[in-house]
C-alpha positions in Angstrom: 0.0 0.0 0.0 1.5 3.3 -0.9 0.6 6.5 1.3 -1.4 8.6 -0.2 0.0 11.8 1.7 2.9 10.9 0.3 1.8 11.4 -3.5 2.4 14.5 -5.6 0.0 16.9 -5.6 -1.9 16.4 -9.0 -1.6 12.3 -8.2 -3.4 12.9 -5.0 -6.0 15.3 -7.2 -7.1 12.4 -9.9 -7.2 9.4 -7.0 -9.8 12.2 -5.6 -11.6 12.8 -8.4 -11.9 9.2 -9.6 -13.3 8.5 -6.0 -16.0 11.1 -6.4 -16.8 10.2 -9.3 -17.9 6.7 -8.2 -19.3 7.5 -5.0 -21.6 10.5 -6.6 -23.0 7.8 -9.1 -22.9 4.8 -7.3 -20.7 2.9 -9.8 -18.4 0.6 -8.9 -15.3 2.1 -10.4 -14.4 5.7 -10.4 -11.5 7.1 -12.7 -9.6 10.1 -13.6 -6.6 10.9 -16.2 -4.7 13.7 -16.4 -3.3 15.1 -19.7 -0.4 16.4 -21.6 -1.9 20.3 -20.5 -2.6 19.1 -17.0 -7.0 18.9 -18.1 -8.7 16.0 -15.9 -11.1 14.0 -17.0 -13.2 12.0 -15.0 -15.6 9.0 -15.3 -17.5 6.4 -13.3 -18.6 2.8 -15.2 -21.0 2.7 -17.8 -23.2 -0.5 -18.0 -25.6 -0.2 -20.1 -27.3 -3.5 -22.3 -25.0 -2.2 -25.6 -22.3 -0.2 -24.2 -20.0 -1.7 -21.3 -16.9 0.2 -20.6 -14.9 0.6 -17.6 -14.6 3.8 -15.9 -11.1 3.5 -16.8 -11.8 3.0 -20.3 -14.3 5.9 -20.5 -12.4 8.3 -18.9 -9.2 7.5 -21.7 -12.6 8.2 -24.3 -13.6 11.5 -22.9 -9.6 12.8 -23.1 -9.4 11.7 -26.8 -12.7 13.2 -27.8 -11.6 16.4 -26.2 -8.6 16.2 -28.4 -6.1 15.1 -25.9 -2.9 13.8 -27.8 -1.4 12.0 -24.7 -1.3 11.3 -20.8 0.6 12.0 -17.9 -1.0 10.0 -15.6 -4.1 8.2 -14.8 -6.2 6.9 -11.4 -8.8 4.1 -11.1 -10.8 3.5 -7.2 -12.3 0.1 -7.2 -12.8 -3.0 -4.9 -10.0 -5.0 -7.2 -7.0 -5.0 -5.8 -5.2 -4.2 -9.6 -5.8 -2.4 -12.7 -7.6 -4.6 -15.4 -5.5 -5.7 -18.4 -7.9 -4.2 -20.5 -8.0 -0.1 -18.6 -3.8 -0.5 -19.2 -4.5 -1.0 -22.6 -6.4 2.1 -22.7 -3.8 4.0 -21.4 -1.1 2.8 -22.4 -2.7 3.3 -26.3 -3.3 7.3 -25.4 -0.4 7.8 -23.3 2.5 4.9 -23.8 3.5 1.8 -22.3 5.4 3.9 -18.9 2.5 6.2 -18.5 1.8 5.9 -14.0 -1.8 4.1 -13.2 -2.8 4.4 -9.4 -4.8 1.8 -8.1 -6.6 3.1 -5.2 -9.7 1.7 -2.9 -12.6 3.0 -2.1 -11.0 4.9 1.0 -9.3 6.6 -1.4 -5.7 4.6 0.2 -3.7 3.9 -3.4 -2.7 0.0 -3.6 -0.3 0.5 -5.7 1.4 2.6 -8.8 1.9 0.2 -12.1 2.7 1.5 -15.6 0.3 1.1 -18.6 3.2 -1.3 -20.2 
């Protein structure tokens, strides 16, 4: 487990974020990335009967379709203890292979920092 107090600033803004966003919708993953410019974006899960994407996943969408050309870093707050290998796909296709993912519970306490690689 990595302490949280311990993270930079903007890390410790996106863990945050991606926790609001999945306690304010009730979801049960909350994410945030952070691009080249510093912009957040921030999602929760969407399940709907044609469109399933992780909040991981949807949060990556909303930065491309706002024209983001790449990431510095990306959060994900969820009861699984690891990024799926799916949301590192994500990220690592917007923001390469060493772009930081923090893996954080729903306290908010990070599990751990992997790369999108």
């Amino acid at each position: 487990m990595t302490d949280s107090s311990a993270l930079d600033p903007e890390d410790r803004k996106i863990v945050t974020l991606a926790r609001s966003a999945r306690a304010r919708n009730g979801v049960p993953e909350g994410a945030a990335v952070r691009d080249e410019t510093g912009r957040t974006y921030v999602a929760g899960t969407v399940d709907l009967p044609s469109l399933r994407l992780s909040a991981l996943q949807t949060a990556v969408a909303m930065a491309v379709a706002s024209g983001a050309k790449s990431l510095e870093a990306a959060a994900v707050v969820s009861e699984a203890g690891a990024a799926a290998v799916e949301d590192l796909a994500a990220v690592r296709d917007l923001g390469g292979a060493g772009t930081p993912v923090l893996v954080a519970g729903p306290d908010g306490g990070v599990r751990a920092v992997v790369t999108a690689g």
